[in-house]
Structures are given as structure tokens and as C-alpha cells.
C-alpha positions in Angstrom: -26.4 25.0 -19.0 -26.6 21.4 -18.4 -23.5 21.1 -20.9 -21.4 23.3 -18.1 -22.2 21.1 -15.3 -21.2 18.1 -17.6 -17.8 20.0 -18.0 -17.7 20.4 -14.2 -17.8 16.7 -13.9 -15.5 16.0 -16.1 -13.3 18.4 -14.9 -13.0 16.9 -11.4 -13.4 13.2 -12.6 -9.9 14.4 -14.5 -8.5 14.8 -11.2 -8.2 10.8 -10.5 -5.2 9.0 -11.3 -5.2 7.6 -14.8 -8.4 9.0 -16.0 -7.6 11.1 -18.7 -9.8 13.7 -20.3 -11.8 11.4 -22.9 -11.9 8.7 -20.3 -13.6 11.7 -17.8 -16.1 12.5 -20.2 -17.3 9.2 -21.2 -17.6 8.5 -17.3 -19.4 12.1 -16.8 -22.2 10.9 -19.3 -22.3 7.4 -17.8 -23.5 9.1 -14.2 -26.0 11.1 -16.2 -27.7 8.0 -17.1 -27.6 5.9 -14.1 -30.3 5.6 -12.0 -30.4 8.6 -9.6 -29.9 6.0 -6.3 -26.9 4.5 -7.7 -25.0 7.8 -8.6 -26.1 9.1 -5.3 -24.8 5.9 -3.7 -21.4 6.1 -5.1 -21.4 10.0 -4.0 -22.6 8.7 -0.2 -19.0 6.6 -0.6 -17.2 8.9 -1.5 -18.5 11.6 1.3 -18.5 8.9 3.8 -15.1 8.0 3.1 -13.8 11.3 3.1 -15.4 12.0 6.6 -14.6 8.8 8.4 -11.4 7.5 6.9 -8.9 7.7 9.2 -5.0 6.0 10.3 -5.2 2.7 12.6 -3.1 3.8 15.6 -1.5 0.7 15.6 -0.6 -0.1 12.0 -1.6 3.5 10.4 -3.8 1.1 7.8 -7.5 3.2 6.7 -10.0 2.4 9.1 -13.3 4.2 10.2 -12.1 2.7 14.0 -9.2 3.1 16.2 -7.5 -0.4 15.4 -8.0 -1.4 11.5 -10.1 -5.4 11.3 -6.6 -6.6 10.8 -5.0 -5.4 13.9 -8.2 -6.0 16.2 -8.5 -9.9 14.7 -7.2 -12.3 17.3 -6.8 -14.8 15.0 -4.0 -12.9 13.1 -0.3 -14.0 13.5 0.5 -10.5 15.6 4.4 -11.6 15.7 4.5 -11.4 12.2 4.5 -8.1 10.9 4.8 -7.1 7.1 6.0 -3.6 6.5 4.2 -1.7 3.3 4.6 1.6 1.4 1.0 2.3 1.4 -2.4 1.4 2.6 -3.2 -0.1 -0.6 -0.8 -2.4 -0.6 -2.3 -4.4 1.8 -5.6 -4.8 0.2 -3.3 -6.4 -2.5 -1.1 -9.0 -0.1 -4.8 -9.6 1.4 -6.0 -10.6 -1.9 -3.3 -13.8 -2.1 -4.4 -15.1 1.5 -0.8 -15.6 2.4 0.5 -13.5 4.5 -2.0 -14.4 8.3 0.2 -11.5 10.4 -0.1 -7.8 10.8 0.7 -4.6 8.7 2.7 -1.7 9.1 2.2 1.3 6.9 4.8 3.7 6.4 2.9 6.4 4.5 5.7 6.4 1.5 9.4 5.2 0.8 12.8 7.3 1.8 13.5 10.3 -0.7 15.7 12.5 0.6 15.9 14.6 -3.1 12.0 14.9 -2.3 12.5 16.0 1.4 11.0 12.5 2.5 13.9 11.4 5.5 13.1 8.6 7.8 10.9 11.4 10.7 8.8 11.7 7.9 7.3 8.4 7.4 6.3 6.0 10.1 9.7 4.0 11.2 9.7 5.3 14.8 6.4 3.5 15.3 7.6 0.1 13.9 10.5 0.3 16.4 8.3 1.3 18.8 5.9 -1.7 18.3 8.4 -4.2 18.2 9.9 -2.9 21.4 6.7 -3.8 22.9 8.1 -7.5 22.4 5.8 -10.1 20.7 7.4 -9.6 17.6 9.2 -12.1 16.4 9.7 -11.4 12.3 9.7 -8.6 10.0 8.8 -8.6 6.6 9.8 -5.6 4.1 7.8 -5.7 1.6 8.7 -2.3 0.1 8.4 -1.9 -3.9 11.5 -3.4 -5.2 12.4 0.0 -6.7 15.3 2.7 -5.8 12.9 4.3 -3.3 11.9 0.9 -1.5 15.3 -0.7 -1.5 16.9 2.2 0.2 13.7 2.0 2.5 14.1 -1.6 2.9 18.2 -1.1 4.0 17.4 1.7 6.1 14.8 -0.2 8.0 16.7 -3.4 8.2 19.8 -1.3 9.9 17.5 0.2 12.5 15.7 -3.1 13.7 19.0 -5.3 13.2 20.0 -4.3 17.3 16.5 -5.3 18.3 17.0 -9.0 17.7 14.3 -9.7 15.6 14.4 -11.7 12.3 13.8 -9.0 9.2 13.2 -10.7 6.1 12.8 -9.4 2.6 10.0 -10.4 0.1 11.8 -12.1 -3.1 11.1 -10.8 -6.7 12.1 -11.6 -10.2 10.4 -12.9 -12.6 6.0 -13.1 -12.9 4.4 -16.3 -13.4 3.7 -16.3 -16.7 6.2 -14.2 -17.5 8.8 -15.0 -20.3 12.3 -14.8 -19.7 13.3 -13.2 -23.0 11.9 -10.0 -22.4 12.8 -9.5 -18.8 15.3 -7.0 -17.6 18.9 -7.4 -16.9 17.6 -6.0 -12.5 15.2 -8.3 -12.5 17.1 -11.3 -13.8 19.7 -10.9 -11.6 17.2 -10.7 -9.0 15.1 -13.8 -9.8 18.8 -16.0 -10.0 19.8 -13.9 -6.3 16.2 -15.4 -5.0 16.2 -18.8 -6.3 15.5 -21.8 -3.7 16.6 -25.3 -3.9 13.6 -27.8 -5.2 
């Protein structure tokens, strides 16, 4: 009996991106033998999350509150706004304590072979916040792939009448990264990107 409900965890665990069958089990067993308050806790989280998690109304970032912290913080550069894919994306800008302005989420990248057109992901609300005035940069930071270039073009030729300055984020080549084994793409890219010393 206990071996089915073992399965059953397993099972669902599989469900997560990247975890794999073997990884699934080994985390299955792991829960079995933590304490009984810290596998509760991390089941709390994830029913708490799941019940409270919700879109910002301004940004569309996760929050548990109309505005996300980012959007209600005074101190943040609100004429700055950097335009992501996905929610997570800005925990991961966050992390480099760069960027001091807002977020907009767009809930994907352009698609049309998938059926995702521009009503489908959160453009008209960009627009709409910068026609509130206040704004006075955009940055697309969109994944430099086929998907979030188009995204990034599409979005650039819908703000350029608004007169606001739309920049892109540069890419090319990692730090640490060596040379030799980089793509032709993102070569070109890292040389279309330089800056003078």
C-alpha cells in the first residue's frame, strides 16, 4: 500500500519541468523522510500559492495584492519600464540589482504558428500605461530568440508614434564565455552590440 502512494508521488512530482522519472522518485523518498513540519510546510507553499497568486493589475507580475512590491515601491524609477516574457524573468533582472524601474509582463512572446497574435498577450496594456504619460524609456528585454525578436519588432513599431525612447537589451557573448565555441548569431550579435571603451 504504502509503495502506491509512493508511486502517486512520484507520478505528480513527474509533472514539474525537468524532473524526470528517476529524479521524481528519489525526491518522493526524500519527503518520506523529512520531518513531517517541513514536508507539510512546503505543501502549505504550494496550496498557499496556488490560492493567492494572482496578476498585478499594473505590471501583470505574481502578487498575493493588487499592485506587485515593485510597482507599489516609491522608490522605483516608474519612467523606466523593462518589458519581460514572463514573470520569472524578473526575479532574475532583480537578482543583478541593475535595473531600479518597473516591469511589464507580457504573459509569452508572438507566435502566430501557435495562435499567440499580439490580443493575446499583454501589449494593449503597455500602450495603455505609457499613455498615461510618465514614461519616459522602454526596455525590451524579450529572449533574444525568433519568438522574442519578432516580439521585440512588433512592440517597438507600436510604441515608436508615442514618443518614447524604446531601447533593446544587448547580447552576445557570457562573461566567461570563450569565443571559440560561440555561434555564428551570437557573434554577430556581440560585434552589432559593442561600445567604445
Amino acid at each position: 500500500m504504502a509503495l502506491g502512494i509512493i508511486d502517486n508521488l512520484t507520478e505528480q512530482l513527474t509533472r514539474l519541468p525537468g524532473i524526470g522519472r528517476k529524479t521524481a522518485q528519489r525526491l518522493a523518498f526524500f519527503i518520506l523522510s523529512m520531518p513531517e513540519g517541513e514536508a507539510m510546510a512546503i505543501a502549505d507553499a504550494i496550496t498557499d500559492v496556488k490560492k493567492r497568486a494572482g496578476f498585478c493589475r499594473r505590471c501583470f507580475n505574481i502578487t498575493d495584492a493588487e499592485l506587485c512590491s515593485i510597482c507599489a515601491d516609491a522608490s522605483r524609477d516608474h519612467s523606466q519600464i523593462c518589458v519581460v516574457e514572463e514573470p520569472s524573468n524578473i526575479m532574475v533582472l532583480e537578482r543583478s540589482g541593475f535595473h531600479r524601474g518597473t516591469y511589464h509582463v507580457l504573459l509569452g512572446s508572438l507566435s502566430p504558428m501557435d495562435g499567440v497574435t499580439p490580443d493575446r498577450l499583454k501589449i494593449t496594456e503597455l500602450i495603455a500605461r505609457i499613455r498615461e504619460g510618465g514614461v519616459r524609456e522602454v526596455i525590451l528585454a524579450t529572449n533574444p530568440t525568433t519568438r522574442g525578436e519578432m516580439t521585440a519588432q512588433y512592440i517597438h513599431e507600436q510604441l515608436a508614434p508615442l514618443g518614447v525612447s524604446v531601447s533593446r537589451i544587448a547580447y552576445g557573448l557570457p562573461m566567461g564565455g570563450d569565443i571559440e565555441f560561440a555561434d555564428e548569431v551570437t557573434l554577430r550579435k556581440s560585434l552589432e552590440g559593442r561600445r567604445q571603451l
